[in-house]
Residue, then its C-alpha position, 0 to 999 in steps of 0.5 A: x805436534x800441532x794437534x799435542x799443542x791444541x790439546x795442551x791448551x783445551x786440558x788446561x782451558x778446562x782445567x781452570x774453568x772446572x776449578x773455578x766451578x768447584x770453588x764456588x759450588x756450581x751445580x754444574x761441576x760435576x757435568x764439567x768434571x766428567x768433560x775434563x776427564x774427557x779432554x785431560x785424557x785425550x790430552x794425555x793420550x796424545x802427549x803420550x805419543x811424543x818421546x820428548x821428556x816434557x811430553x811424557x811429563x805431561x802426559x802423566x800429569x793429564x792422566x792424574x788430573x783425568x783421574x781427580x776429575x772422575x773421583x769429583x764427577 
């Protein structure tokens, strides 16, 4: 689980830092969009290997944003 925690808080790390670049129109966050796909699917991946019900919650909402972060990419 060590590895599913890491990963939890560099997806939502990303995440918040690509919102911010989005928000304010960098040039940049289409670079950083395709980095937090990236890191939302490892992350998803990840979860998705754990049978706890808040894991697979997670998962699916790591792969949704992957998802987003392509279409913004």
């Amino acid at each position: 689980m060590a590895r599913c925690i890491k990963l939890d808080m560099d997806c939502a790390q990303i995440c918040r830092l690509s919102a911010s670049y989005m928000a304010r129109g960098s040039e940049f966050a289409q670079a950083l969009c395709r980095l937090c796909a990236e890191v939302c699917q490892s992350c998803a991946d990840e979860c998705a290997n754990h049978q706890m019900d808040h894991c697979q919650r997670c998962a699916q909402a790591c792969r949704q944003c992957a998802d987003e972060c392509r279409r913004m990419a």
